[in-house]
C-alpha positions as CSV (number, residue, x, y, z in Angstrom):
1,X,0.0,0.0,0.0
2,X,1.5,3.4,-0.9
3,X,2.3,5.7,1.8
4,X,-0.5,8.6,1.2
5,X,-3.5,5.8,0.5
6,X,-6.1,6.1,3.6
7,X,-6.0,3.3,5.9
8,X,-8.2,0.4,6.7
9,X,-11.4,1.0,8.1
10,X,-15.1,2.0,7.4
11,X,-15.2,5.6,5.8
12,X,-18.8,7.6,6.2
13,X,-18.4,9.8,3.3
14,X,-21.1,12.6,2.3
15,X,-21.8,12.8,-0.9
16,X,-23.7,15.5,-2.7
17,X,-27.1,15.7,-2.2
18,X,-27.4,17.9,-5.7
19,X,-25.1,19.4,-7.9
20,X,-22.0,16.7,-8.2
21,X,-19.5,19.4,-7.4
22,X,-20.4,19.6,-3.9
23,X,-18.1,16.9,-2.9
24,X,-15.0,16.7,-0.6
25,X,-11.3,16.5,-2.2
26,X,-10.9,14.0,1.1
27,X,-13.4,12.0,-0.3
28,X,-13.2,12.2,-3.8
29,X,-9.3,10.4,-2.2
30,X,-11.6,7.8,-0.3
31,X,-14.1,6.7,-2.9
32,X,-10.6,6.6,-5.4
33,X,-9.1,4.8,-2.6
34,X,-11.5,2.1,-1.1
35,X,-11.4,-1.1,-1.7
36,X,-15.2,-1.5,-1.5
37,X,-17.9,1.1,-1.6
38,X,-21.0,0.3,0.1
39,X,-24.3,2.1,-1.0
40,X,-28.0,2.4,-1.1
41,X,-28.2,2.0,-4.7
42,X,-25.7,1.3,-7.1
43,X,-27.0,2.9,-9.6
44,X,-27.5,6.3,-8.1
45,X,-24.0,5.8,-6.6
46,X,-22.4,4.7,-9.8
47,X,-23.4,7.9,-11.7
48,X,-21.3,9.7,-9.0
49,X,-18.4,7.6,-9.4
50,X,-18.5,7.7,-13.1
51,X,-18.6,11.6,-13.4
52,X,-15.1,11.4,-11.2
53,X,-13.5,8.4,-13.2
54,X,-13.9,6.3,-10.3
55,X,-14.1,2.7,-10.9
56,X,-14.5,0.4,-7.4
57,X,-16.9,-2.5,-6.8
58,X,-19.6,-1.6,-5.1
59,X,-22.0,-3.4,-3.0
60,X,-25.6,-2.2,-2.0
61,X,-26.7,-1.6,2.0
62,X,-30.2,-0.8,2.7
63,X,-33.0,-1.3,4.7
64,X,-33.9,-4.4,2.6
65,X,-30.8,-6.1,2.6
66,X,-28.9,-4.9,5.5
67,X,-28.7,-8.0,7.8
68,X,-27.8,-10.0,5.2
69,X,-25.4,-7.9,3.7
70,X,-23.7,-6.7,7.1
71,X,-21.5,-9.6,8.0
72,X,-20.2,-9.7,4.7
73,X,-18.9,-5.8,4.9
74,X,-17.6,-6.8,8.5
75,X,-16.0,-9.5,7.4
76,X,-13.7,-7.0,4.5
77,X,-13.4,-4.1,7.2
78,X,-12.0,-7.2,9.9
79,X,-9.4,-8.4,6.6
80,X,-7.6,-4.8,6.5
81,X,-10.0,-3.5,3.6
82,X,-11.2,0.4,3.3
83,X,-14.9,0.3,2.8
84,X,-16.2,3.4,2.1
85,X,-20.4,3.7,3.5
86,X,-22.4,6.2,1.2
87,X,-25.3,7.4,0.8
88,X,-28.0,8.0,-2.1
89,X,-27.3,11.7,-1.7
90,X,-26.3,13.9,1.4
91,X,-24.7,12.5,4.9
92,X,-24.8,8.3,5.4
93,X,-27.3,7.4,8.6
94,X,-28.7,10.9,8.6
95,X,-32.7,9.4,7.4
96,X,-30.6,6.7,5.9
97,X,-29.7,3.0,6.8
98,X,-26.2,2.7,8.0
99,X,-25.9,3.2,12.1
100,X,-26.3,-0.6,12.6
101,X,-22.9,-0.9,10.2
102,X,-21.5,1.8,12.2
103,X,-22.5,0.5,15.7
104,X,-20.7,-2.8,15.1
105,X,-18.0,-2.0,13.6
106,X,-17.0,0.6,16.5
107,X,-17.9,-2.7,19.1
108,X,-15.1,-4.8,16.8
109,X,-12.7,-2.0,17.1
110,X,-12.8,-1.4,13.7
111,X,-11.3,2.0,12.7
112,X,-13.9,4.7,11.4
113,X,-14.3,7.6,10.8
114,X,-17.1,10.5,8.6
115,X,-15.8,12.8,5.4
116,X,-18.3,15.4,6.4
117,X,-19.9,17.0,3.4
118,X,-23.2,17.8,1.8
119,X,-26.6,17.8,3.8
120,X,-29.8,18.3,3.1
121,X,-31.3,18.8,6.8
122,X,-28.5,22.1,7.2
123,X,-28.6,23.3,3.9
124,X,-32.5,23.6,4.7
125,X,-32.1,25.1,7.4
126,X,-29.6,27.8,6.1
127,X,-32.2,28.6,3.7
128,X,-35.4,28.7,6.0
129,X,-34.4,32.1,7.5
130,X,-35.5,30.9,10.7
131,X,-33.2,31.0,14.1
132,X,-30.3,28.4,13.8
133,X,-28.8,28.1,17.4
134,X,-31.1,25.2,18.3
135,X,-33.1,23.1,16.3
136,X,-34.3,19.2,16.5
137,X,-34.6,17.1,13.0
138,X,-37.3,14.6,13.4
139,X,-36.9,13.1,9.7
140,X,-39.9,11.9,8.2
141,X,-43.2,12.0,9.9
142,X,-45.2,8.4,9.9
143,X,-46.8,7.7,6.7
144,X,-50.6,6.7,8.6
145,X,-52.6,9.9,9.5
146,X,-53.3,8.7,13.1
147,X,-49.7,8.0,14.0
148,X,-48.8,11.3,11.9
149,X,-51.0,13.5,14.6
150,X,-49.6,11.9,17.2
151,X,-45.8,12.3,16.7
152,X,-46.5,15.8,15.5
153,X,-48.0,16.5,18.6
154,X,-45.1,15.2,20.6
155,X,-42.8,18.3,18.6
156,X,-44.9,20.5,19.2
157,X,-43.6,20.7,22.6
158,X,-40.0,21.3,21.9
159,X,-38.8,24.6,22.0
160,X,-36.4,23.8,19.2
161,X,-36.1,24.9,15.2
162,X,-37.9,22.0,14.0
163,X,-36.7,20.3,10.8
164,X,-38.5,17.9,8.4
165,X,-38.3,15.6,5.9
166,X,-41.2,14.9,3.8
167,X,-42.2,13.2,0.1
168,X,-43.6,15.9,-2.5
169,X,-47.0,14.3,-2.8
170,X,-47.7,14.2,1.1
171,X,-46.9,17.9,1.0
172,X,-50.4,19.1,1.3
173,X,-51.7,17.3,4.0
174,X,-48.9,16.8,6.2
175,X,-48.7,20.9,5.9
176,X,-52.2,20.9,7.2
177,X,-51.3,18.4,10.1
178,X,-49.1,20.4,10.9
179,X,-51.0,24.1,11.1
180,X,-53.6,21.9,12.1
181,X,-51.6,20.7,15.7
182,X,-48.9,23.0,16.0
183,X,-50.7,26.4,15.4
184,X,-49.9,29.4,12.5
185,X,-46.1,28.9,13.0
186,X,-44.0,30.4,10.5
187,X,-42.0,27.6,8.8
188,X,-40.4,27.4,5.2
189,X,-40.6,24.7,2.7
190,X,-37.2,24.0,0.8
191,X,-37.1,21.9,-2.1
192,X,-34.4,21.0,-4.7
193,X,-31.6,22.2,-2.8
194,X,-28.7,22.9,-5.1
195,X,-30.5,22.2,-8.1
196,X,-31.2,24.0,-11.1
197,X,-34.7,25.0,-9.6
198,X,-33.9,25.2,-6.0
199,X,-36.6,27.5,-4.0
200,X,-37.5,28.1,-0.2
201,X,-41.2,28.9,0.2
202,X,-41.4,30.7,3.1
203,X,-44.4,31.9,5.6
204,X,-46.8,30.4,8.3
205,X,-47.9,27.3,8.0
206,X,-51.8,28.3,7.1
207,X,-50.0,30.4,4.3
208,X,-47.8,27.5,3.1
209,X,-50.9,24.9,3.1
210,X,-53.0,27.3,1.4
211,X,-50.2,27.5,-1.4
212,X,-49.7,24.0,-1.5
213,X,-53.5,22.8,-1.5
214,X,-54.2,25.2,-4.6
215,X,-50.8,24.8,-6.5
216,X,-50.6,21.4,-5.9
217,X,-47.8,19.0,-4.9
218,X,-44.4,20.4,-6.1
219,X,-41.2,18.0,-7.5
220,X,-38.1,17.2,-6.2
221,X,-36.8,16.4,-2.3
222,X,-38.5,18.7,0.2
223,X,-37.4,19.4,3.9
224,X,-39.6,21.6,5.9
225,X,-38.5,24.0,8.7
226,X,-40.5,24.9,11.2
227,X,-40.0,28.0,13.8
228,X,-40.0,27.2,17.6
229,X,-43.2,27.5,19.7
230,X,-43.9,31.1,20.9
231,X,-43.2,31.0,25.2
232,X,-46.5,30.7,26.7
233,X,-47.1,30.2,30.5
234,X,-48.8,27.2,31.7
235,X,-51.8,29.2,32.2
236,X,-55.6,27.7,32.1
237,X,-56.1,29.4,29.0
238,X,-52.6,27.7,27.6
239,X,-53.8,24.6,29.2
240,X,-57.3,24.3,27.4
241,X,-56.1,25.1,23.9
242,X,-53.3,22.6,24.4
243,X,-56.7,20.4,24.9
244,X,-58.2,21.3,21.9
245,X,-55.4,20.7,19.8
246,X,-55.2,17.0,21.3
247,X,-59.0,16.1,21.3
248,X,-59.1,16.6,17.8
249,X,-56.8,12.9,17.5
250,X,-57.0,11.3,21.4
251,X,-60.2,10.4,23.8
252,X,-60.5,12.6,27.1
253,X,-58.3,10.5,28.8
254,X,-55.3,9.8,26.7
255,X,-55.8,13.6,26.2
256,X,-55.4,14.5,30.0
257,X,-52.7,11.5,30.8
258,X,-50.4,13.2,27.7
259,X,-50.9,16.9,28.9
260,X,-50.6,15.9,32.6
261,X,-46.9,14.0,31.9
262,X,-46.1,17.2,30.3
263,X,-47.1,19.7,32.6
264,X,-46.5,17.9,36.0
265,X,-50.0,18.9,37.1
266,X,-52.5,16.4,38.5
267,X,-54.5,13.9,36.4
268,X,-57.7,14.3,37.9
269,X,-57.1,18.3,37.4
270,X,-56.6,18.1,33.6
271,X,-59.1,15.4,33.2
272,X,-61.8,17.6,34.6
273,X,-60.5,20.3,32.6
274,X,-60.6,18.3,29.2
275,X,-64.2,16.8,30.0
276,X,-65.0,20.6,29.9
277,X,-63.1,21.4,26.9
278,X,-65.1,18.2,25.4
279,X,-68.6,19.3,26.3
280,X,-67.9,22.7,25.1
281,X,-67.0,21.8,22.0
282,X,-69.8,18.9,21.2
């Protein structure tokens, strides 16, 4: 092995998530290299590596194939081989299979290490215009409306920058979920990120479902951002809209148990409060 080739290990190298010149000269070195280059897709990968000259074998890794496929890539990281780990586009394991790779390759005492690069869930957020000093990315929300409103709900208590990943077509009515449970937050939707038609939408959320449900679904990848929560005091008033929000996709007293964990207040308090709430509203 020459002197200035990397050494063995696992290599978690970003790749770009747009425009192919928005890769690392580290890991251009990698990918040129590795030994092996393990990907979501060869196909996706392989147009990367053929813009760059790059010919390696490559071995796919996903969510399909991924126990079978592990032992076999720890098998060439425990015989001295570079593996590089990619992904389709941005940072490997961010939304994308990989950590279990990762996880046991660090228990073997495997060397590894990342090429940080390209990522869609910071370049999104760069775009939003909304505050950056804290923010929590909760990938993509369930596909199945019910579970959808509920893990929505469970954001919409942290007082974070909230950052999203979601498929064009759902656009619509996951932006209605979400003005629906979370309130007229201001929030941008960024699609196509370095791409030739690249755009952040930004607005509150009733703006950007109102947009969405008369334009229609747009194309590409799409992450949405989502401001943080405006303080509010626990007051009564807080307490019961809080209640209303939740009614809408919980009974009374999965309502009142979720609200009470939250708040630290009794049970029986916010029980009462949400049979109020209920009656009111029937």
């Amino acid at each position: 092995m020459k002197s200035d080739q990397i050494q063995s290990g696992l290599y978690i190298i970003a790749t770009p998530i747009g425009n192919l010149r928005d890769i690392t000269l580290r890991a251009l070195d990698a990918l040129k290299d590795a030994d092996l280059i393990v990907c979501e897709d060869t196909r996706v990968t392989g147009k990367l590596l053929s813009h760059y000259g790059i010919r390696k074998p490559t071995l796919s890794y996903n969510d399909h194939n991924g126990e079978a496929r592990r032992p076999k890539i720890l098998d060439a990281l425990a015989d001295g081989k570079r593996v590089a780990l990619v992904s389709d586009a941005g940072t490997p394991l961010i939304s994308d299979p990989g950590y279990k790779l990762v996880q046991e390759a660090l228990e073997r005492g495997i060397y590894v290490t990342p090429l940080p690069g390209a990522s869609s869930v910071l370049a999104g957020l760069c775009l939003s215009g909304l505050p950056t000093d804290r923010f929590f990315f909760a990938g993509f929300l369930p596909v199945k409306k019910e579970s959808r409103r509920k893990e929505i709900y469970t954001l919409s208590t942290i007082p974070y920058t909230l950052i999203l990943f979601e498929s064009a077509r759902r656009l619509p009515e996951t932006l209605a979920s979400l003005h629906d449970l979370l309130g007229n937050r201001k929030a941008a939707v960024v699609r196509e990120i370095t791409k030739l038609f690249e755009e952040s939408r930004r607005g509150t959320l009733a703006e950007l479902q109102a947009h969405y449900e008369k334009e229609g679904a747009p194309k590409g990848e799409v992450v949405i951002v989502i401001a943080p929560p405006a303080e509010t005091k626990a007051s009564g008033e807080s307490l019961e809209a809080k209640l209303k929000l939740l009614l809408k996709s919980h009974s009374v007293k999965e309502a009142a148990a979720i609200l009470a964990e939250q708040t630290g207040k009794p049970r029986k308090e916010i029980y009462a409060m949400a049979l109020k709430v209920k009656n009111v509203g029937a």
